[in-house]
N, C-alpha and C positions, 0 to 999 in steps of 0.2 A: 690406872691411878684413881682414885677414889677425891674428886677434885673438892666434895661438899667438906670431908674433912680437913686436906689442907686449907680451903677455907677457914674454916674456926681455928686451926691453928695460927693462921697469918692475924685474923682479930682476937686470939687469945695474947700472939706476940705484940700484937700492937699494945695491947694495954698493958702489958709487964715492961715496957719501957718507963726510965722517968721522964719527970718535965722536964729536966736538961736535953738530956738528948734529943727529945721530940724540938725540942724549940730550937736546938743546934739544925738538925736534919731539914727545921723549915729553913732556917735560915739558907744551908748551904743550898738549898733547892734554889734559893732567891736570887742569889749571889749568879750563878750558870745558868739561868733558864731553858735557854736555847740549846745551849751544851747537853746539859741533865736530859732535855726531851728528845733530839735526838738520839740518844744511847736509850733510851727508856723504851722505843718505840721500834728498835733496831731488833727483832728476834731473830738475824743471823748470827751476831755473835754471841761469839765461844762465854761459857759463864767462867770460863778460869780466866781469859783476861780482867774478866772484874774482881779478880784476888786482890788487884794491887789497890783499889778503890779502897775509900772510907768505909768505916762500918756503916754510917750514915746514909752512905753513897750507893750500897750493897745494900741495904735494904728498902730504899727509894726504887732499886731498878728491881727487885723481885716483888713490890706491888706492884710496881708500873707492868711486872712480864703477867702476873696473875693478871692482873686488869685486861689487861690484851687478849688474854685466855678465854677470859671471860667473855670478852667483847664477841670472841669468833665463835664458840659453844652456844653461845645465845642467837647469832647467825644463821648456825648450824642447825639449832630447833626451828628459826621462823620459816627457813627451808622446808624441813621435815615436815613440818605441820602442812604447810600447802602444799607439797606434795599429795600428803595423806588425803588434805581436801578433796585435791584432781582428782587422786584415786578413787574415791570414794564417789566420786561425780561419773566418772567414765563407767564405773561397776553399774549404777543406776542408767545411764543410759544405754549400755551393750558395750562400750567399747573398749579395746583392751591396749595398755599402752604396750612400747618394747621392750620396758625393760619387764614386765609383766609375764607378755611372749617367752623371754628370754627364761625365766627361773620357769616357766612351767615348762618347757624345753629339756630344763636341768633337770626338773623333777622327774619326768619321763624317763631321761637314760637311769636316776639312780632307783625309779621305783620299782625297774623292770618295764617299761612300756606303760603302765597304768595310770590313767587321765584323770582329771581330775571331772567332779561331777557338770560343774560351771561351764567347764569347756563342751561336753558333751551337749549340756542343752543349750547352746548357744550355736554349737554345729546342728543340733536336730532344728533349732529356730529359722538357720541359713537353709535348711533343706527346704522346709516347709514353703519358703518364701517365694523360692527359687519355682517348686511347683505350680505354687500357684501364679506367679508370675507364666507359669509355661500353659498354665489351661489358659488364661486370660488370651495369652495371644493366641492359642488354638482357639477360642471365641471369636476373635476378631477375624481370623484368617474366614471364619466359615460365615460370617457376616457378611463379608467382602465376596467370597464366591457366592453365595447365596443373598444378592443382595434384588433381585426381581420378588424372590419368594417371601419377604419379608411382612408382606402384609394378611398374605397367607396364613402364617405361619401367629399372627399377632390373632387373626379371628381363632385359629386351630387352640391358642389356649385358655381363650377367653371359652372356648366352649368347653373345654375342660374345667376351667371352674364351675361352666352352667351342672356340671354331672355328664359331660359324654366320657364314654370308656374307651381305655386303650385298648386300641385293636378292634374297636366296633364293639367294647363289652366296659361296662360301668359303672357308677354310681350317683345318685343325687345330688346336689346339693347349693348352696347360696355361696354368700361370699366366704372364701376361705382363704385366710393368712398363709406366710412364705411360709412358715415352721408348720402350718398342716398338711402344705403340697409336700413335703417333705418325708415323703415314707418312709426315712430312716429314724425318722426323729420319735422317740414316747413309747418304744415297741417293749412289751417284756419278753427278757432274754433269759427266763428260765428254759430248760430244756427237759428231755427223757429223765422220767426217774427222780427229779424234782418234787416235794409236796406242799402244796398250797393250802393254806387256812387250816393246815392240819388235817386232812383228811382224802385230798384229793390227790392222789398221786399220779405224773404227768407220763403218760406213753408215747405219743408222739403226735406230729401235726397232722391237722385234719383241713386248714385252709388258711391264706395268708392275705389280706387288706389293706385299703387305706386308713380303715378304723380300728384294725388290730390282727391279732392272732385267733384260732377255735384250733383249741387242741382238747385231743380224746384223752378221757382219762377214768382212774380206776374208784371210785368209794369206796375208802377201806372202811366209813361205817355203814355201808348201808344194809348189813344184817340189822342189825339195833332199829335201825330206822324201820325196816319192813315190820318186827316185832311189836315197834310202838305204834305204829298202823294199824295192825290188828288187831291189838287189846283195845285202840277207838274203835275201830268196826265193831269189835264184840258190844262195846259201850252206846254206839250208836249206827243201830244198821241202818237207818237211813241215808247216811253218809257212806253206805260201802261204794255204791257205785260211783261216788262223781274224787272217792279215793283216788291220788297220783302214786302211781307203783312205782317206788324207787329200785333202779337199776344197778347193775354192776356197775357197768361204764357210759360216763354221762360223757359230754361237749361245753366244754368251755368258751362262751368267749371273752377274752381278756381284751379288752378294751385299750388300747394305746393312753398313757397320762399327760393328754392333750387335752385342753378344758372342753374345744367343739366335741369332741365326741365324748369326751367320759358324761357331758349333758344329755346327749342324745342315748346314750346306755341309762340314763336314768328314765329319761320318757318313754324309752321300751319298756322298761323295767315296770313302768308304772301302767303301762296299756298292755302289760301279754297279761300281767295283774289282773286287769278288768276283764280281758279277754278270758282267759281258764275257769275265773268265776262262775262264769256261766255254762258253766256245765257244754254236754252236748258235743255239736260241734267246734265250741270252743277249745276243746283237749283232741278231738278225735282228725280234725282237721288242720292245727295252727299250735304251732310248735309249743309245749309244756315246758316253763320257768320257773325248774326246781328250785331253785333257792339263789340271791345274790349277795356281795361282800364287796367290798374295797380292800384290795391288794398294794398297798403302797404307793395310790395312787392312781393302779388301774384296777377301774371297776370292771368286775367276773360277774357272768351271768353264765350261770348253769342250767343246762337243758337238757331233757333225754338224749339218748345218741339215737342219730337218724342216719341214715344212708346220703347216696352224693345228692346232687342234684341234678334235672334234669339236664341240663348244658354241661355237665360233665360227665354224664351218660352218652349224650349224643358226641361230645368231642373223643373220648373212648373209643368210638365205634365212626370214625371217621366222618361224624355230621350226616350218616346217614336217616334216613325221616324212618319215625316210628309208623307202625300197622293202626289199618283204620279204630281197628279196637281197641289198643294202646289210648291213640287221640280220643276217643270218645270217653275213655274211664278216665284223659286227665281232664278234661274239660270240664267234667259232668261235675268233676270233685273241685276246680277251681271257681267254678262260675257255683257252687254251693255254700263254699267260702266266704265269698263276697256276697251272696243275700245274706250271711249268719253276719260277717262285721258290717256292713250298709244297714242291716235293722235297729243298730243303736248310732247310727251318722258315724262309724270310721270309716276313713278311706285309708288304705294302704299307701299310695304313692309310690310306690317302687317296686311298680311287678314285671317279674324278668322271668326266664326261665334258671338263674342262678338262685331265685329265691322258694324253689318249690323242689322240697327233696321227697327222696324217695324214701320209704321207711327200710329198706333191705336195701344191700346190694347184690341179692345173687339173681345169676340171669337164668334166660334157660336159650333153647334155641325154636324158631319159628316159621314155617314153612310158608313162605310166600305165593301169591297168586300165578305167579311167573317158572314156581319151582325151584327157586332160590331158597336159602336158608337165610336166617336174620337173627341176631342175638335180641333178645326183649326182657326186658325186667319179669323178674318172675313173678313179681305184687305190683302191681299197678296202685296202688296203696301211693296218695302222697301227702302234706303238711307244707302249709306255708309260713315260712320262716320272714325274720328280717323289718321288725317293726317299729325300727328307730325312726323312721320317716314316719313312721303315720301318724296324721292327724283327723282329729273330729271336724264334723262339717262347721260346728256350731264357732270355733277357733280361728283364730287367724292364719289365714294363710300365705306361703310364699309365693314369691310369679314365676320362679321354676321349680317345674318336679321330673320327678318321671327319669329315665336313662331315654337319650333321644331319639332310638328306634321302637320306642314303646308310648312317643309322648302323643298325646291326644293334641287334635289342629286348635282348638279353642286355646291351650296353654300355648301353642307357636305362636298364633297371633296376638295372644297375653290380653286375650277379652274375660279371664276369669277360668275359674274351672272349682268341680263340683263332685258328686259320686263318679259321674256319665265318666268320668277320664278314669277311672279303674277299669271301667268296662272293654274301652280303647284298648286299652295294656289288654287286657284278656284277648282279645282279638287277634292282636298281631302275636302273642304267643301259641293261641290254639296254632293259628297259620304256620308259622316255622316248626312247631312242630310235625303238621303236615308235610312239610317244606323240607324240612332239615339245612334250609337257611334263612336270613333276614328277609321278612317282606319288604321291609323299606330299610336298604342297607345305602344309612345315607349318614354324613358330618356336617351339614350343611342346612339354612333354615330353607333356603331358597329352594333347596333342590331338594327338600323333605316335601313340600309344599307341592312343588312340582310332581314328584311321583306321587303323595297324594290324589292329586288329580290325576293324574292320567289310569294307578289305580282303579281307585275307588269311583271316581268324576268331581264334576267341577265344587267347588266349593260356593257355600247362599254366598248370595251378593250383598246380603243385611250381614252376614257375618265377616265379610274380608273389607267394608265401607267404614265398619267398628274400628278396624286396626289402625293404631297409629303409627305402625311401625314399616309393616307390609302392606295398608289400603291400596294408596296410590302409586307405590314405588316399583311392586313388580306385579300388580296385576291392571287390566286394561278396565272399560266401564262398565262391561259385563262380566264381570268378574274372574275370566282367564289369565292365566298366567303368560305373563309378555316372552318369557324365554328369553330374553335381549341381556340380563343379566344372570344369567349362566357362563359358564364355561362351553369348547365345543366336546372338552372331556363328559361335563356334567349332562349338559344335552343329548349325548349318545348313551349313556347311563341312564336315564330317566325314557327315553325310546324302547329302548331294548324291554322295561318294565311291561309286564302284561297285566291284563285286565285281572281283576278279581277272580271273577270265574274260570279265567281259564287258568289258571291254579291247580283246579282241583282235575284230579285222574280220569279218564273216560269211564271206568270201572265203578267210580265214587260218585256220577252225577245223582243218580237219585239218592243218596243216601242222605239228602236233608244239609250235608256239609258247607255247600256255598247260601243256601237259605242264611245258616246259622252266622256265616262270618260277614255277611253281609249287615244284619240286623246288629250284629258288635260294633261292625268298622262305620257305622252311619256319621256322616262329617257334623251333622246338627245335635248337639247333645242334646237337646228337648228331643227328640225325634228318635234318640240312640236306645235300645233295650236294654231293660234293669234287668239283673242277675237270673230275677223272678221268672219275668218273662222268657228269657232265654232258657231257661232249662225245660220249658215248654215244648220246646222247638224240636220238630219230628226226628232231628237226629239222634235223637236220646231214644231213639224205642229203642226194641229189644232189636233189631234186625242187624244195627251193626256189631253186637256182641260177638266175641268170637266162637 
């Protein structure tokens, strides 16, 4: 029933009454009060007993029923509205009432089974919750059993922020926020077959980081480019030779769109720049920075394609040590390196053997002293890569560098550090690769320190008196290391360590090779040999050649 129009009909009737009857109809209201109200207010009875009423009487009690009508429709909405309120309060908070339950219930059997969207994400919300509520207390439990190794475990990440690598293999670096230890976080997830900037089309990975991706990939212009190459040559021969010959397939690396490092892709960016400039050894040793762009965020640096590198050579070939003559051609060519960038004050700061590739990767095989066979790179040919960390002398620097089996004693004990700590790095990687493992395979400053000394020998006593950190804490007034805070794991670990010389092969002593790592590993960096000098050094004659 349409109640708005019997409305206007009951005030259309009201007013086609006359004044008689209106003023009769107040009267007889006046006359029964009591009577008239309750029949008025009575909606069980029957409307035919009210036949026998006055017309007066019959129409007093059909406002009075409208009235009542009214009274409870209007009820009925302040109801409904605060409902709708709740409603709309429980939606905003998550929660769902019964009778809510109920018709989504209904909907289900008549829709065929199918949910509605709300409830799905409010089921995937309960999942999610539930999860993490179940790692949380898998955290706890393992807190709780591992509750001696806690403090262990508190130095083991603080040194992972200094730059130690997992598994004894790593990276540089200062302080770094939750969202950068987070390797899942800023990665580009283009893949095979993808083309970037228009031109690069992506083949597949070639290495995977804390600072991003380097995937191999194809130039589809690089005809054009070699053509406008040569019509400059033809233009200006002077410039044929210090020319960069563009390749099929270059090396990308795409840098994660994390601010720490899309910065530190710029300062490569801006020192492989300075560095290829200069002609020479600048391109022929230290990796060529074809061209850069920003990709949505992550800055690409394109490079020639180079081979692995040598720690993934040697992991290949089960960490076996390369042949004398292998180590002398990568030496001769790393310790060359570093006089060409130390002649303008760069230091690298991050020399590993993950940073020095090989330009090929085909091997051959190699007849050893013993009569063994051995697989060896077939070009001894390398390039050093990797020169987001490097700084100028002339620049501020940070108080940690280095990955921690490669870091020079003057940065342990944080008295400064200068060229001489490249040199350090050079040292312990000639050595393992002699080696074909860590010289000082250590996580620890104490017990870095420690095999240090035992080593190489003791450390100046003007240089451990400097330290404020280690002076007087773990070494005695002559300058030894007390052992007293070690472990008795770490103690038999740094024992077992052998001398420097005895390193090297009965076969290899005269070949000049313990001279040479001696004159690298010297603990005084005043006192440590420059690049220069070292490649002086009689291991370099012709005699170890193969």
């Amino acid at each position: 029933m349409d109640y708005r129009r019997s409305r206007s009909r009951t005030r259309s009737r009201g007013r086609s009454l006359s004044r008689d009857d209106r003023r009769h109809s107040r009267h007889s209201v006046r006359k029964h009060p009591a009577k008239d109200r309750s029949k008025s207010f009575s909606p069980s009875r029957s409307f035919s007993r009210s036949r026998s009423l006055s017309c007066s009487d019959q129409r007093g009690r059909r406002i009075n029923r409208r009235r009542y009508r009214n009274e409870n429709r209007n009820r009925e909405g302040s109801c409904d509205r605060s409902q709708q309120g709740d409603r709309q309060n429980d939606e905003a908070l998550g929660v769902v009432s019964d009778d809510e339950n109920t018709q989504k219930k209904n909907s289900q059997k008549t829709n065929g089974g199918h949910r509605d969207s709300r409830a799905d994400d409010r089921d995937e919300r309960k999942r999610k919750k539930k999860k993490k509520a179940k790692r949380k207390r898998s955290r706890d439990r393992d807190r709780e059993k591992d509750g001696p190794k806690n403090e262990a475990r508190k130095t083991k990440r603080a040194e992972d922020r200094c730059g130690r690598r997992r598994k004894g293999r790593g990276s540089s670096g200062g302080s770094i926020s939750s969202r950068d230890r987070d390797d899942s976080f800023g990665h580009f997830e283009g893949g095979p077959g993808a083309v970037i900037y228009g031109r690069y089309k992506l083949i597949k990975d070639v290495g995977l980081g804390t600072f991003g991706r380097v995937v191999q990939a194809i130039d589809l212009n690089h005809k054009r480019d070699i053509k406008r190459d040569e019509r400059q040559n033809h233009r200006d021969r002077r410039d044929r030779k210090s020319k960069i010959k563009m390749e099929d397939t270059v090396a990308i690396k795409i840098v994660r769109n994390v601010k720490r490092y899309h910065e530190s892709a710029l300062i490569e960016a801006d020192i492989l720049k300075d560095v290829n400039t200069r002609g020479g050894r600048g391109q022929s040793l230290c990796a060529v920075l074809l061209r850069q762009f920003d990709l949505n965020g992550h800055y690409c640096l394109v490079f020639e394609c180079l081979g692995r590198s040598l720690y993934d050579f040697m992991k290949t070939h089960g960490f076996k040590a390369f042949p004398l003559f292998c180590v002398s051609d990568f030496a001769r060519q790393l310790l060359d390196v570093l006089d060409f960038i130390h002649s303008f004050g760069l230091i690298h700061t991050d020399l590993k053997p993950e940073n020095i590739l090989l330009m090929s990767n085909k091997e051959r095989p190699y007849r050893l002293p013993d009569g063994s066979d051995q697989q060896v790179p077939a070009s001894t040919s390398i390039k050093l890569i990797d020169f987001g960390g490097a700084t100028y002398d002339r620049d501020k620097k940070s108080t940690i560098i280095n990955t921690r089996q490669y870091r020079a004693p003057e940065v342990i004990l944080g008295l400064g550090w200068s060229i001489p700590s490249d040199l350090w790095s050079a040292g312990c990687i000639i050595a393992e690769l002699y080696k074909g493992e860590l010289l000082f395979a250590t996580h620890d400053n104490s017990e870095h320190l420690a095999l240090i000394e035992r080593v190489i020998g003791g450390l100046p006593l003007e240089m451990v008196s400097r330290s404020k950190e280690f002076g007087t804490r773990i070494f005695d007034a002559h300058g030894w290391h007390k052992m007293d805070t070690l472990s008795s794991e770490s103690k038999s670990h740094v024992r077992k360590a052998a001398v420097l010389e005895m390193n090297v092969k009965g076969n290899d002593k005269d070949s000049g090779f313990a001279s040479l790592l001696r004159d690298l590993l010297t603990i005084n960096p005043d006192q440590r040999a420059s690049a220069g000098n070292a490649l002086r050094n009689s291991f370099f004659d012709d005699k170890n050649k193969e």
